[in-house]
C-alpha positions as semicolon CSV with decimal commas, in nm:
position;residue;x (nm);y (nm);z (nm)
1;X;-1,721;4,240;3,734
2;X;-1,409;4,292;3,963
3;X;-1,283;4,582;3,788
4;X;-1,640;4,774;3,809
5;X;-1,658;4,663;4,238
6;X;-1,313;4,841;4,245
7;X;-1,371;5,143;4,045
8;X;-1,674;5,191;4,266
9;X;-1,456;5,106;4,603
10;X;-1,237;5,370;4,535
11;X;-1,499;5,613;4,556
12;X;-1,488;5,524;4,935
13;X;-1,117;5,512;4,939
14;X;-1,103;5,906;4,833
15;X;-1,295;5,967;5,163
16;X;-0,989;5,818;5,358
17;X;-0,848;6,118;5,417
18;X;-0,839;6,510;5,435
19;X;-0,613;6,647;5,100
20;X;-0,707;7,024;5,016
21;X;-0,874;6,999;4,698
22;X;-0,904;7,368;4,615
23;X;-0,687;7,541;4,349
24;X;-0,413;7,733;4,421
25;X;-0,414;7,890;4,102
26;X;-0,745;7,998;4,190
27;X;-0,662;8,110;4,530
28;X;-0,402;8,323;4,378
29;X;-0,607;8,501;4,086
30;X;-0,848;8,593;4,324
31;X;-0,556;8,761;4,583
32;X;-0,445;8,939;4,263
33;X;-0,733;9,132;4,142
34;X;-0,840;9,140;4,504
35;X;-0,506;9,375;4,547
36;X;-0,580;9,518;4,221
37;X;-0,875;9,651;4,323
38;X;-0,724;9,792;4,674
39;X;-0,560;10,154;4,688
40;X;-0,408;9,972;5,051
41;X;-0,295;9,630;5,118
42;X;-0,374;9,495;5,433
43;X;-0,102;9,301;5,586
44;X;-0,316;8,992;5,571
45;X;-0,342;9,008;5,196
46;X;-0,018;9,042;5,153
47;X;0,096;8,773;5,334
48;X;-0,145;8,506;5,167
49;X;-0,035;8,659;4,818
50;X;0,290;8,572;4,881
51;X;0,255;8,263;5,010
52;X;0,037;8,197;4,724
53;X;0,284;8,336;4,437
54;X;0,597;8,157;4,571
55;X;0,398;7,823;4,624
56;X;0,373;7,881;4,237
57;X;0,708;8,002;4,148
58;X;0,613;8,358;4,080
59;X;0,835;8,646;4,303
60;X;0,528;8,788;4,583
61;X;0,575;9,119;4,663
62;X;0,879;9,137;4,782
63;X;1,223;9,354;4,696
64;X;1,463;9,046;4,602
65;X;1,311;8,961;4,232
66;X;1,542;8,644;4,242
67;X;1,325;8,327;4,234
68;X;1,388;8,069;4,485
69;X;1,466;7,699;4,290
70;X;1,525;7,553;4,653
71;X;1,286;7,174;4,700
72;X;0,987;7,236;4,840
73;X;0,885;6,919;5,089
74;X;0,540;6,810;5,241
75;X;0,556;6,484;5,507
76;X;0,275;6,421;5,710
77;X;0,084;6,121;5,859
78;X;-0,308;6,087;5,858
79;X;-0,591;5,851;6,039
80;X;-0,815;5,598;5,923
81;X;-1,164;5,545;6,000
82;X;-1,387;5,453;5,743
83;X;-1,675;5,228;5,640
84;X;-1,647;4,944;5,318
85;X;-1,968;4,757;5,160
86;X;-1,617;4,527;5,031
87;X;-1,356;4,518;5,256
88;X;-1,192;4,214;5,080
89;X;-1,292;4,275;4,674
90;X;-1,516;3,986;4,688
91;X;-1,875;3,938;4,567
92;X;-2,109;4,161;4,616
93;X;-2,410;3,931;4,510
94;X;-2,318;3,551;4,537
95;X;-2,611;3,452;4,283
96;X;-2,604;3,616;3,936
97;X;-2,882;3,522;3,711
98;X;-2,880;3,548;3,337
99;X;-3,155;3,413;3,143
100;X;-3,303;3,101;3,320
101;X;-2,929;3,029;3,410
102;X;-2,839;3,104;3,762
103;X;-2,482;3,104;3,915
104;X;-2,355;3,035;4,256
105;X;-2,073;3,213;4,381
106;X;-1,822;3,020;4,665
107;X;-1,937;3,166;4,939
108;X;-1,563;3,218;5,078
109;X;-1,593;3,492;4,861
110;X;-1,869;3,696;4,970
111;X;-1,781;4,034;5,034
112;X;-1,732;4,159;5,371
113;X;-1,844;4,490;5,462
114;X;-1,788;4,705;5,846
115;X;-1,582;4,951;6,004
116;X;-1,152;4,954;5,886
117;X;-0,923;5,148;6,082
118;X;-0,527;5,218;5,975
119;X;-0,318;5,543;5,880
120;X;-0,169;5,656;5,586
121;X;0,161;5,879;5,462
122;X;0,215;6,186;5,242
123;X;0,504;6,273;5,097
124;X;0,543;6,545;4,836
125;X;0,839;6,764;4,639
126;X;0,790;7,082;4,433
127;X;1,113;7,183;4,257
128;X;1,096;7,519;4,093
129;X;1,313;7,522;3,760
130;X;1,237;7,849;3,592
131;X;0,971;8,124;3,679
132;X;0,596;7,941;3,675
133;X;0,711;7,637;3,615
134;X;0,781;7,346;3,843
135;X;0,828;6,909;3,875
136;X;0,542;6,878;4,171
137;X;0,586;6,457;4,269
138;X;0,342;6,286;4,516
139;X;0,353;5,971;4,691
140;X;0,077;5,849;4,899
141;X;0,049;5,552;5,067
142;X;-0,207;5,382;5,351
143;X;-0,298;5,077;5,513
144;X;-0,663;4,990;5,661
145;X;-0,800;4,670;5,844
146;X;-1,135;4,609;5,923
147;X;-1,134;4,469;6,339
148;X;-1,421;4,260;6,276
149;X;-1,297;4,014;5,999
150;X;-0,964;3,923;6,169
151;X;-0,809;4,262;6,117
152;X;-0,877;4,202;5,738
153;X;-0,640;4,412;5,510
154;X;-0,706;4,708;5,235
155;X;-0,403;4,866;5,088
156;X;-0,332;5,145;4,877
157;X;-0,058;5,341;4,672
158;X;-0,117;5,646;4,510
159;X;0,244;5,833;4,271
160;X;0,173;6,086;4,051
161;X;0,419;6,360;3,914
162;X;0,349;6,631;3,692
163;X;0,568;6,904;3,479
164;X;0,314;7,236;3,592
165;X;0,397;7,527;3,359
166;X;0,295;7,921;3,344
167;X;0,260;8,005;2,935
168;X;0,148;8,376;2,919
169;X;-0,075;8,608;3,198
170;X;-0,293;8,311;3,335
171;X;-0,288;8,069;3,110
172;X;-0,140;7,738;3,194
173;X;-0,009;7,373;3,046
174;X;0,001;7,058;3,272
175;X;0,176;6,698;3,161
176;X;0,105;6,476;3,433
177;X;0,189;6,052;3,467
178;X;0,028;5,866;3,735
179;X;-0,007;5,481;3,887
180;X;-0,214;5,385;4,147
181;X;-0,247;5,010;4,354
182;X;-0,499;4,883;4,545
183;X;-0,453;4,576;4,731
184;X;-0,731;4,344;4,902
185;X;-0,755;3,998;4,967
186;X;-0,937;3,911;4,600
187;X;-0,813;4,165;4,431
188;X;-0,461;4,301;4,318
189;X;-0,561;4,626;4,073
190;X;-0,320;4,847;3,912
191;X;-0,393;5,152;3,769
192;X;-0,191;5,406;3,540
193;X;-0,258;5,725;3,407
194;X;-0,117;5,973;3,136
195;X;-0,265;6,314;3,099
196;X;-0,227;6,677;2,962
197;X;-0,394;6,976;3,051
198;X;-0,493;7,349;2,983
199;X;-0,601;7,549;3,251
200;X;-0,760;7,874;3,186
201;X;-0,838;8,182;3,484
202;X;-1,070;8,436;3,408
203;X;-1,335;8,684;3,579
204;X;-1,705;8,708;3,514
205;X;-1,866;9,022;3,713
206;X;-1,813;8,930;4,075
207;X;-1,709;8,531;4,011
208;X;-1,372;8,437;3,966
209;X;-1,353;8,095;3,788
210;X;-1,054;7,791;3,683
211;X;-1,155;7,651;3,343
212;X;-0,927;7,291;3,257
213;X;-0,938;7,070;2,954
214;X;-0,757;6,758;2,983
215;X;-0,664;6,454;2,767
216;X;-0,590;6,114;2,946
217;X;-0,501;5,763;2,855
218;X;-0,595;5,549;3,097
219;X;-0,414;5,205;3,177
220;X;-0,506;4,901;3,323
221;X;-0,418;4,522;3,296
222;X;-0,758;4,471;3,097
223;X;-0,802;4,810;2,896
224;X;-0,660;5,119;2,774
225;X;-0,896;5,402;2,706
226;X;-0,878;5,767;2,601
227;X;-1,058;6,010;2,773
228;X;-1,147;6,383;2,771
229;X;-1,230;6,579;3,070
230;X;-1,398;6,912;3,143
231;X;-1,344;7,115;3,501
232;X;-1,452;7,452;3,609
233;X;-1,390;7,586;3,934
234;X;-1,583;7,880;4,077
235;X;-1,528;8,175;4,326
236;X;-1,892;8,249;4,387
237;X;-2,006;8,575;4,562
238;X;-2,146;8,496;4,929
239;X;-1,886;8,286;4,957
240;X;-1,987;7,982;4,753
241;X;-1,743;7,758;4,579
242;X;-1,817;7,493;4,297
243;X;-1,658;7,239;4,122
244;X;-1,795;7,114;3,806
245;X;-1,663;6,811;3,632
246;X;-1,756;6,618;3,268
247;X;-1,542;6,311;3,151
248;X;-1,630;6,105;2,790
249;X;-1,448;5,784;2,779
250;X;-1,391;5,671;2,401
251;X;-1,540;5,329;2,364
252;X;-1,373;4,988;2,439
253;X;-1,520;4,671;2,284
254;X;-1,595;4,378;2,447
255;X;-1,540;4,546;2,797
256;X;-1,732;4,741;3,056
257;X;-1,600;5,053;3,074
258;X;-1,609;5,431;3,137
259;X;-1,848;5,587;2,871
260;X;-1,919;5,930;3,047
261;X;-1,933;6,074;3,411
262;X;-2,047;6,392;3,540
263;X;-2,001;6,536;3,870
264;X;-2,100;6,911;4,097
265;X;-1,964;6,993;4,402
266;X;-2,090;7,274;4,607
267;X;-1,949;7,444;4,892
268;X;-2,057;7,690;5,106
269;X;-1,925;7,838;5,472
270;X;-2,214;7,736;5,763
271;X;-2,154;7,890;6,101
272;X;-1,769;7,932;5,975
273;X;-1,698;7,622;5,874
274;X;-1,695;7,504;5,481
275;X;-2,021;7,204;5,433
276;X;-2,010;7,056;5,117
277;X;-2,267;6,872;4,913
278;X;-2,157;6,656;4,640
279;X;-2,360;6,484;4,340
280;X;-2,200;6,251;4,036
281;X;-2,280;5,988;3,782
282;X;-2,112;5,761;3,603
283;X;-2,190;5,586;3,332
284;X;-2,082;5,222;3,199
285;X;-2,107;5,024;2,892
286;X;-1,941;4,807;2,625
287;X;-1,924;4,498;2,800
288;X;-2,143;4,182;2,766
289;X;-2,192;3,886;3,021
290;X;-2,244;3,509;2,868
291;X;-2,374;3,736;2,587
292;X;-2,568;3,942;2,776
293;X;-2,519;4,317;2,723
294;X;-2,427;4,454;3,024
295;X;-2,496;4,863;3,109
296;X;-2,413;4,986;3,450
297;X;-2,522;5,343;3,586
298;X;-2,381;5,489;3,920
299;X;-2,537;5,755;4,125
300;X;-2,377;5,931;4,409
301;X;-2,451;6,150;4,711
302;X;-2,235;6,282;4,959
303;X;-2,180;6,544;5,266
304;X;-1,936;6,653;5,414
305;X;-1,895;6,882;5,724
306;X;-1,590;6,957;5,988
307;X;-1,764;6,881;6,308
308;X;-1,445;6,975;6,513
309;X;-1,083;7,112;6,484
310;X;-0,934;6,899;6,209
311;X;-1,213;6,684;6,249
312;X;-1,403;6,585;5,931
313;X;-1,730;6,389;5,864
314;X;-1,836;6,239;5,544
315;X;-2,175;6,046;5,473
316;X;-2,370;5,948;5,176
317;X;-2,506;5,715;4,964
318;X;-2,390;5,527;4,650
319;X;-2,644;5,300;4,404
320;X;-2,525;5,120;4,139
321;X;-2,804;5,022;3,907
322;X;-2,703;4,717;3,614
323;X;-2,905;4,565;3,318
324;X;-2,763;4,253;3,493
325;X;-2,965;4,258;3,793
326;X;-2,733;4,039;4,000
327;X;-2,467;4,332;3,978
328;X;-2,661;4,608;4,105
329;X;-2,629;4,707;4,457
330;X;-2,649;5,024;4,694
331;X;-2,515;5,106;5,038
332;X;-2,381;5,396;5,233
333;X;-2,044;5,618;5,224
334;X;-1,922;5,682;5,599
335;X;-1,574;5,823;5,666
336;X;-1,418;6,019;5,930
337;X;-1,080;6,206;5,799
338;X;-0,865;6,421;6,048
339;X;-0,639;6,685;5,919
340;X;-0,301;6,595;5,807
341;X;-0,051;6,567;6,051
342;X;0,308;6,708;5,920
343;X;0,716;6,676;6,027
């Protein structure tokens, strides 16, 4: 029951704050047959293509072919503001009824929703060690209270670090290891993560697209599970960008978990700034309560518009639906992020 309230939680935590989510690999196909296609380069293009191609341990255009291995930092600082239907991991429903059996939750640990406020850190090193190929390591870590519970606590930790590698034209392989913490006053969760990936660019008439199959084991102190994940980004014409995503879970007995999820993206520039629309759905089973089967299905919605300079508003709606019906719930997805600030 705790593990499902936190998996959903973390939905809101993503919202926290403002990481650029696009590809860069992407980014940089496009520049290429974008200058392809040019008899003249515009000083603009060039200038993003390099950017682009060094960012990625490729040369640019430029006359020294000698590839910089030189550490790459990122350290910057973010805001908080955000709303939580669970500030402290408690329970979402204090009576759960199965059969003619009905249980009655301490209500100490009802779950406390409002407004938390805090700030997080970024801190992240690319190390180039050979042409393509480069160690990119992320830490992440915030802290959030909610003013209207006694400046009630929500932590988080997010390290990942992944071996990215160039094989051949643009074609690429990924190894990645990750752990993840999150921190309220019920629950302590722990999450880790090994993965590899193949990422694929290619062209199809005016769309440029990012094509990635990846294999995972997830870890955490109740399961392990395998599971195999589907992405393609798109570079639409009229300016529209899409993500789409598939994950299958292998199944886990005796224990709710992941069986599939499914999520689209859309993004599209509105009086010059980038509003997106997002839809997903997850999908839960293998678990049983007092020997009732238990299926859970979750549905989101979400928007998400810059309002201001480095000002960013997110709302929407999650609904969990459950064949328990004490552990079904809904509620709204509020978040303000601000852009990153770095030093």
């Amino acid at each position: 029951m705790k593990m499902m309230r936190i998996i959903l939680s973390l939905l809101i935590v993503s919202c926290f704050y403002n990481i650029a989510n696009s590809s860069e690999r992407l980014e940089l196909y496009f520049l290429s047959e974008r200058l392809l296609s040019k008899k003249v380069l515009t000083f603009n293009d060039a200038i993003q293509f390099n950017i682009k191609s060094r960012s990625l341990g490729f040369e640019g255009i430029t006359n020294n072919k000698k590839i910089d291995y030189t550490v790459k930092v990122n350290r910057s600082v973010y805001p908080i503001i955000a709303y939580s239907d669970n500030i402290n991991g408690g329970n979402l429903n204090q009576n759960i009824q199965v059969g003619n059996y009905t249980f009655i939750g301490d209500e100490n640990t009802k779950a406390k929703s409002g407004i938390i406020i805090g700030g997080g850190a970024l801190f992240g090193i690319k190390k180039l060690y050979d042409r393509g190929r480069y160690i990119d390591l992320n830490l992440n870590a915030s802290i959030a209270a909610a003013p209207a519970h006694d400046w009630l606590q929500v932590r988080n930790e997010y390290i990942t670090v992944c071996s990215k590698n160039h094989i051949k034209e643009w074609i690429f392989f990924d190894a990645c290891t990750s752990w993840a913490h999150t921190k309220r006053e019920f629950t302590d969760i722990i999450h880790k993560s090994i993965s590899a990936s193949i990422t694929r660019l290619f062209m199809s008439e005016r769309s440029f697209h990012e094509s990635t199959l990846t294999v995972k084991r997830f870890i955490s102190d109740e399961y392990q599970q395998l599971q195999g994940s589907i992405v393609l980004n798109s570079l639409l014409p009229n300016s529209y960008k899409t993500n789409i995503l598939f994950t299958k879970g292998e199944t886990v007995e005796n224990i709710i978990s992941l069986n599939y999820s499914i999520g689209l993206s859309i993004k599209r520039i509105i009086y010059k700034k980038p509003l997106k629309v997002s839809l997903s759905q997850s999908f839960y089973d293998g678990g049983n309560f007092l020997g009732v089967i238990r299926e859970d299905t979750s549905n989101q919605l979400s928007v998400s518009y810059p309002v201001y300079r480095g000002l960013n508003v997110s709302i929407g709606y999650v609904d969990n639906n459950s064949t328990i019906q004490s552990f079904s719930h809904n509620g709204p997805l509020v978040s303000v992020s601000f852009s990153t600030i770095s030093f």
